[in-house]
C-alpha positions as CSV (number, residue, x, y, z in Angstrom):
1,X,0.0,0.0,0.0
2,X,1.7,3.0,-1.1
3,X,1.3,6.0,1.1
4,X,0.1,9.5,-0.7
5,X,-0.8,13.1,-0.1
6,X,-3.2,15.3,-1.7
7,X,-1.6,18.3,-4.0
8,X,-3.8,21.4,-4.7
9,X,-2.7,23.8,-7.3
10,X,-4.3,26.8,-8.0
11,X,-3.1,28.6,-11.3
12,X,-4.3,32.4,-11.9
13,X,-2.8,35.0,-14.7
14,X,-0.1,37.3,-13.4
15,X,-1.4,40.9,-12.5
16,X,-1.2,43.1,-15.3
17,X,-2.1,40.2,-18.1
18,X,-5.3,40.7,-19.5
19,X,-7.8,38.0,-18.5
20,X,-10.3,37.8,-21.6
21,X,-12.4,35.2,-20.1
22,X,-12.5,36.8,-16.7
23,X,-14.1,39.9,-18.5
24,X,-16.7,38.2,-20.4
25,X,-17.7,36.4,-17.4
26,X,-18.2,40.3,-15.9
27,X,-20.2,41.3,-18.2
28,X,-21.7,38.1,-18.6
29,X,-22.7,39.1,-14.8
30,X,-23.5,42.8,-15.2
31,X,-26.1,40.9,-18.2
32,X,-27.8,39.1,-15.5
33,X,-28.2,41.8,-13.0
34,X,-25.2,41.4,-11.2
35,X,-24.0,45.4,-11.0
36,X,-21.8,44.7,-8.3
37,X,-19.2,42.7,-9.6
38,X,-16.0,43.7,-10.6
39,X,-12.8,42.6,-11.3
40,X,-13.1,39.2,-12.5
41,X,-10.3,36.7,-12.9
42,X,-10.7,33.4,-13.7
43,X,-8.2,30.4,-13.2
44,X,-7.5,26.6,-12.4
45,X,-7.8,24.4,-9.9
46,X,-5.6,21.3,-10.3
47,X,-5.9,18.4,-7.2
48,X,-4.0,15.2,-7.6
49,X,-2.8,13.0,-5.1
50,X,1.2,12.9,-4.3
51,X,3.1,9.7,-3.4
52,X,5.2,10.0,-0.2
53,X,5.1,11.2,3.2
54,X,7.3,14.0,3.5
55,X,5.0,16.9,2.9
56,X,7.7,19.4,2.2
57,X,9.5,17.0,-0.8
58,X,6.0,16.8,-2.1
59,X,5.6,20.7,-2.1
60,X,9.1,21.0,-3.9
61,X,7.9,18.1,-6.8
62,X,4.6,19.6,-7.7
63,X,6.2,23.1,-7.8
64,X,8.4,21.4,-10.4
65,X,5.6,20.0,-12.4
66,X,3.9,23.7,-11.9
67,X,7.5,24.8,-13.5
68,X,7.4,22.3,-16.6
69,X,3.9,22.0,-17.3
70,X,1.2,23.1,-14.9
71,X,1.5,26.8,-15.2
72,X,3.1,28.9,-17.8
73,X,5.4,31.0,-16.1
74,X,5.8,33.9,-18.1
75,X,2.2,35.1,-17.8
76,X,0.6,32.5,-15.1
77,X,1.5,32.4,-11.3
78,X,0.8,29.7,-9.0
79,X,0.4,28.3,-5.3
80,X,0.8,25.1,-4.4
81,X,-0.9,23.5,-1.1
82,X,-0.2,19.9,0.2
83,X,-2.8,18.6,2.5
């Protein structure tokens, strides 16, 4: 039996970048009646379990896959929680 943790990433657009979908989701809002809202980003949520025990190795690896593949790091940032 193999021993895992769970990995939650969350992935959102760097300030200053343009977030296309987050806007038409606004207005998508203001449509419905929704005056209030503002500022609309949108993002991921990526959960995935982790093999291992160490919770601190475990943050280190999935900030590499967040590196390599999960995020793009030149307009995405990222956060990583182990749980």
């Amino acid at each position: 039996m193999s021993v895992s943790m769970k990995a939650k990433v969350r992935v959102f657009l760097k300030a200053g970048v343009l977030d296309v979908q987050g806007k038409a989701v606004e207005q998508a809002l203001h449509g419905l009646g929704f005056a209030g809202v503002s500022e609309v980003r949108v993002g991921r949520l990526i959960d995935f379990d982790v093999a291992g025990t160490d919770p601190a190795k475990a943050k280190a690896e999935v900030e590499a896959m967040c590196h390599r593949l999960l995020a793009n790091p030149v307009i995405e940032s990222f956060e990583v929680e182990i749980v």
